[in-house]
N, C-alpha and C positions, 0 to 999 in steps of 0.2 A: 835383113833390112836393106832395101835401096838407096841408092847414093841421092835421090830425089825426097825420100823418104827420112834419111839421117840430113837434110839440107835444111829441109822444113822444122823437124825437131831443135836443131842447133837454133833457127833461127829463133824460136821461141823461145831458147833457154835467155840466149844474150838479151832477148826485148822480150820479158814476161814482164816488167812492169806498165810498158808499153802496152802490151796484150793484153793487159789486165783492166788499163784507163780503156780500152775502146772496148772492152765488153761492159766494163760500167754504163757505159756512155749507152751503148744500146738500150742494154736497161733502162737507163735513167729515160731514155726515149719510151720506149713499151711503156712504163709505169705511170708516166704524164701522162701518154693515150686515151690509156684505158680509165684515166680520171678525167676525160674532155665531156662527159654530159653532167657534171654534177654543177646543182646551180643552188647558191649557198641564198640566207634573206640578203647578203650586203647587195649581190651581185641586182634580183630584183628592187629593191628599195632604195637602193642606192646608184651604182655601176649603171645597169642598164639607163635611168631614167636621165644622169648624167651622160650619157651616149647619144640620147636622143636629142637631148637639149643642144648639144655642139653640135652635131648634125644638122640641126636645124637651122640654130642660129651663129654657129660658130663662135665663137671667144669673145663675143660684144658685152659679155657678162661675167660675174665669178658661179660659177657652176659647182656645187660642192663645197668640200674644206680640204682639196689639194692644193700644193703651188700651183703656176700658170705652166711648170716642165711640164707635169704629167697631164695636164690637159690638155697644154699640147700635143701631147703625144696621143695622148685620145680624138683629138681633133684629126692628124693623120690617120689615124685606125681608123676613122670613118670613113674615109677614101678608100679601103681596102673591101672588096666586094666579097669580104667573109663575115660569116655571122659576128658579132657583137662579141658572144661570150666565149669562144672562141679566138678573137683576137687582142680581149684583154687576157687572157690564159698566155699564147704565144709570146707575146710581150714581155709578161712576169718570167717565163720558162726562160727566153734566151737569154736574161741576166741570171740565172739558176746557174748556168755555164760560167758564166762571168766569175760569177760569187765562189762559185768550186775551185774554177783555173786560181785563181787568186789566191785560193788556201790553201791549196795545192802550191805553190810558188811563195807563200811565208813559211810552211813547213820544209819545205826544200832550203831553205832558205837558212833557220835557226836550226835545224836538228844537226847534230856533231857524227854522227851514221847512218851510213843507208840511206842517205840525202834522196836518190832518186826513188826507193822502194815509199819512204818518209812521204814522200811529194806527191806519185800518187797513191797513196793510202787517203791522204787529206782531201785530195779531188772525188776520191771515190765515195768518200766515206758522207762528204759535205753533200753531193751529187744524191743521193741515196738515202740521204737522211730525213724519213718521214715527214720531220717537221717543213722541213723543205720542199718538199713533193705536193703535200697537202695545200702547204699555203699556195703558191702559184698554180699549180693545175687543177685542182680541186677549188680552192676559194677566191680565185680569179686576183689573191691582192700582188700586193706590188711591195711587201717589204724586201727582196732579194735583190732592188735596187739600191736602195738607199742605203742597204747593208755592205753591197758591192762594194759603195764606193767610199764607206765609212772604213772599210778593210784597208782599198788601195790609199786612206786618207795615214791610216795607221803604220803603213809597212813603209811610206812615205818620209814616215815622222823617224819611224826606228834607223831608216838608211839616213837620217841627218838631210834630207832631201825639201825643205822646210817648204819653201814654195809652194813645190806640188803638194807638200802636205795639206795646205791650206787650203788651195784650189779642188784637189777633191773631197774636204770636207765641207766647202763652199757646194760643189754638184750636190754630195749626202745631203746636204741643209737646201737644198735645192728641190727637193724630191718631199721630204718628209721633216719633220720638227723633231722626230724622235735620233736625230743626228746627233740633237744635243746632248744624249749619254754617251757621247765620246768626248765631246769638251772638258770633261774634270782630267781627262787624261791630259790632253792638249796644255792645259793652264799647270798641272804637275811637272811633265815635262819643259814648261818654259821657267819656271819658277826655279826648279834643283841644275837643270843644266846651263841655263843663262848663256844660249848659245845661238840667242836671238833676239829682234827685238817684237817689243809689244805690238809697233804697227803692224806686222807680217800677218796680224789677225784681222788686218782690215780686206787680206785678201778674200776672206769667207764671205762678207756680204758683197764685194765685189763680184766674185764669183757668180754669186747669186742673181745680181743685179743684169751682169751681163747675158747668162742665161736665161731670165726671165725679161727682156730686153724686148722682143720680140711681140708682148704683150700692147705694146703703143700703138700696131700694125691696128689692131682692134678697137682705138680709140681710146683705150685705158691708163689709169695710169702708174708707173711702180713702184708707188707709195700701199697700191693695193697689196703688192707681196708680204708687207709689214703688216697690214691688217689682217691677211688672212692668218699668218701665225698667231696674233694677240688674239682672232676671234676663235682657236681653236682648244687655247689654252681656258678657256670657259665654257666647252660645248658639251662635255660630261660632268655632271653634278654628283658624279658618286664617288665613293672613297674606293671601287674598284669595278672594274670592269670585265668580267671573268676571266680575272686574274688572282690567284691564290696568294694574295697578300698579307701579310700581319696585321691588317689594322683590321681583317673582318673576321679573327679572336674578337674582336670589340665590339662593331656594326654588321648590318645587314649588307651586302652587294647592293648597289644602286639605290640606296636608302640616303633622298637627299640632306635634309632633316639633318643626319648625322655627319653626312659632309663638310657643310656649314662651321661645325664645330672641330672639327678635326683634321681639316685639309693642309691649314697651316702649321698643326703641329706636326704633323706627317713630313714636310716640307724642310721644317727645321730638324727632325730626325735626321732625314735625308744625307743633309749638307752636314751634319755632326757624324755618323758615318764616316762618308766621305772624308771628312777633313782627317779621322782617327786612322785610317787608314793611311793616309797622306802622311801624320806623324811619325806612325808606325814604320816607313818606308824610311823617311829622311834619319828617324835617329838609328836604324842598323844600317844606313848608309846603302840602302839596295838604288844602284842608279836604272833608270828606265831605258835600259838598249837591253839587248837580245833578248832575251828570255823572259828578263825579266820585266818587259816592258811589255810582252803579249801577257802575261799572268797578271800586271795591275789592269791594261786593258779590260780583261776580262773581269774582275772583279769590281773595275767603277762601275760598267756599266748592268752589272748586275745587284749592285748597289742601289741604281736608280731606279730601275725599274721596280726591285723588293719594296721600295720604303715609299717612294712616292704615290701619290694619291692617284684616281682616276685611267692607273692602267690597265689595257688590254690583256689578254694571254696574248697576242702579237706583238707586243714589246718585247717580248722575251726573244723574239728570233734573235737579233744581234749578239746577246750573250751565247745562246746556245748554240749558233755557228761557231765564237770563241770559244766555246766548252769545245767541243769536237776536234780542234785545231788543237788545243790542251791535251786532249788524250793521245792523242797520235806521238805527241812531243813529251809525254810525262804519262806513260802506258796505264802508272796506280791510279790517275784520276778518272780509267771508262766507267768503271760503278759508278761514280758520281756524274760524268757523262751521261751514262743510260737511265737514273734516276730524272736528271732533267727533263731528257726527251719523254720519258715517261711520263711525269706531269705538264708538258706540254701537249703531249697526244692526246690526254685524258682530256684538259680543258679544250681542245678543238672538236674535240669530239662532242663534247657537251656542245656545242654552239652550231657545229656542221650535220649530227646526225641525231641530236636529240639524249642523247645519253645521260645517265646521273652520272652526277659527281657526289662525292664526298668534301664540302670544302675546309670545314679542320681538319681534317686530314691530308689533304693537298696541302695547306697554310703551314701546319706543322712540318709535312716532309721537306720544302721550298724550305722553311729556315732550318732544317737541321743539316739541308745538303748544301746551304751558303754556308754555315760555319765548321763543315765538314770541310769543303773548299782552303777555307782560310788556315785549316789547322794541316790538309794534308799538302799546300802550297808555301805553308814556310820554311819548310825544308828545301825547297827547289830557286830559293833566291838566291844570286852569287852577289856577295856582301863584298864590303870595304870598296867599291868601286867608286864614291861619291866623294870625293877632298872637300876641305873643311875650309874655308880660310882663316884666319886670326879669332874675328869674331863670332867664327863658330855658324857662320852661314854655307849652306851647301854649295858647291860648285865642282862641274864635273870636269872644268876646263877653262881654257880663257874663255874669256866672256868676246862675242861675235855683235855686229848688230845688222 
């Protein structure tokens, strides 16, 4: 062997995790590519028509049912002398990177070994990960935003970094409405650690307000940002959206009729859920830092999307980017990992290429692999970290405001 030759090898040894995140990276390039001609009905019915409209007329109107960011940002794509479907694709992909680097840097971050092997396994893994691929390069959306920044809102909250916590859950809520299945975490967290105060949540519409700021330029005004959230939480009438929910054991998909009567009960489900969970944590005293704050993460927000009414199979991304960050950091959860992705691929598939689904069969596996989660995550809490005081209310510290 050559001294040029044993240089090279050495070098690869000491940076093969390094060598490993940039041949991902290629990949993850090649795989976007070669999904740049697929064009989904959102992208016609929706996407393109709202492209032309700003094009045209620029921001003088609400275009859609995004905030005024991502029109924004649409509005600039129109400036950009590439096709349409093409530069909503690009857009979604360069936060694809974002969303990875991110998870890649919370797994670096909480795993106790191998921190940088840890670190990129989670870039790579996230990077790669069908669901991810699919949705921006193939179906032109844009949840890799909002998820991005619901990540950096979360890794924010666990470094005790409370501000920015709030200000990047403020951009998340900026982008999309579905930000809101991180708030039960956010209100958990203020509630057992009381290591801040209430107002600090007024950064969020702040946030929002400032970012959407811009909107006046066009004569409008930012009372609209509040309207377009209120009118969106009305614009599907079904109790699911080809999303393999438990309430369609009950009803049909998209059967208004049955909506009507069971939207609310779903809702209160929901937040009982939620709340039992919440219980569940305070009396074995699991407090939300390291580990254990990405593992309730992941299960509010897969909580919400199970049980509430009206959702998509794209609500699920944010959970299933957490599931993936979970297995990398608790190896026995990739079966239940790969079960996920697995009934996420099946329903985009259904919706992108035409495919059957089986939906009690999707509905039943989705709740046996959330309460499979629950049963194989309670062994991985580190307990007694929450003090008590007199009266028996949680607090993990002095109380901050």
């Amino acid at each position: 062997m050559t001294k040029f030759e044993k240089r090279i090898l050495d070098f690869a040894d000491r940076h093969l995790p390094l060598l490993l995140a940039a041949l991902c990276t290629l990949l993850g390039i090649a795989v976007r590519v070669s999904l740049r001609e697929i064009v989904s009905d959102d992208y016609n019915i929706f996407l393109l028509p709202w492209y032309n409209l700003i094009s045209a007329n620029g921001l003088s109107q609400q275009v859609g049912d995004y905030n005024f960011l991502y029109q924004f940002i649409i509005w600039i794509l129109t400036k950009i002398q590439i096709p349409s479907l093409y530069a909503y694709k690009i857009c979604s992909c360069v936060f694809d990177w974002v969303l990875a680097i991110t998870a890649g840097v919370i797994v670096r971050r909480i795993s106790t070994q191998e921190r940088e092997w840890a670190g990129c396994l989670a870039y790579c893994a996230v990077l790669l990960s069908p669901i991810v691929f699919l949705n921006s390069a193939a179906w032109a959306q844009c949840d890799a935003i909002y998820s991005a920044f619901a990540l950096l809102a979360i890794l924010h909250l666990e470094r005790k970094q409370y501000n920015k916590a709030m200000c990047f859950l403020g951009v998340s809520f900026a982008f999309k409405l579905q930000a809101v299945f991180v708030l039960p975490l956010f209100l958990f967290v203020y509630f057992t650690e009381r290591k801040f105060s209430a107002a600090r949540f007024l950064l969020v519409p702040c946030t929002m307000a400032i970012l959407s700021s811009p909107i006046v330029l066009w004569g409008r005004s930012l009372t609209e940002v509040v309207k377009i959230y209120f009118n969106q939480t009305g614009t599907y009438q079904a109790m699911s959206m080809n999303y393999p929910s438990p309430w369609l054991l009950l009803c049909q998909a998209q059967e208004q009729t049955q909506y009507a009567y069971l939207k609310n009960a779903a809702i209160i489900v929901a937040v009982f859920v939620l709340a039992m969970l919440m219980v569940w944590w305070i009396r074995k005293a699991y407090a939300p830092t390291g580990k254990n704050l990405w593992m309730m993460a992941f299960l509010l927000v897969y909580t919400c999307v199970l049980f509430l009414p009206s959702m998509h199979e794209r609500y699920g991304y944010l959970y299933e980017v957490l599931a993936i960050i979970l297995a990398i950091l608790i190896p026995k959860t990739i079966p239940l990992c790969t079960g996920l992705l697995a009934i996420s691929m099946n329903t985009y598939g259904i919706y992108l290429f035409g495919i059957s689904g089986n939906w009690s069969f999707l509905t039943c596996a989705n709740l046996f692999l959330y309460c499979a989660y629950i049963y194989f995550l309670k062994k991985e809490y580190q307990p007694g970290m929450i003090e008590k005081t007199q009266e028996g209310i949680p607090c993990t510290g002095k109380r901050n405001t």
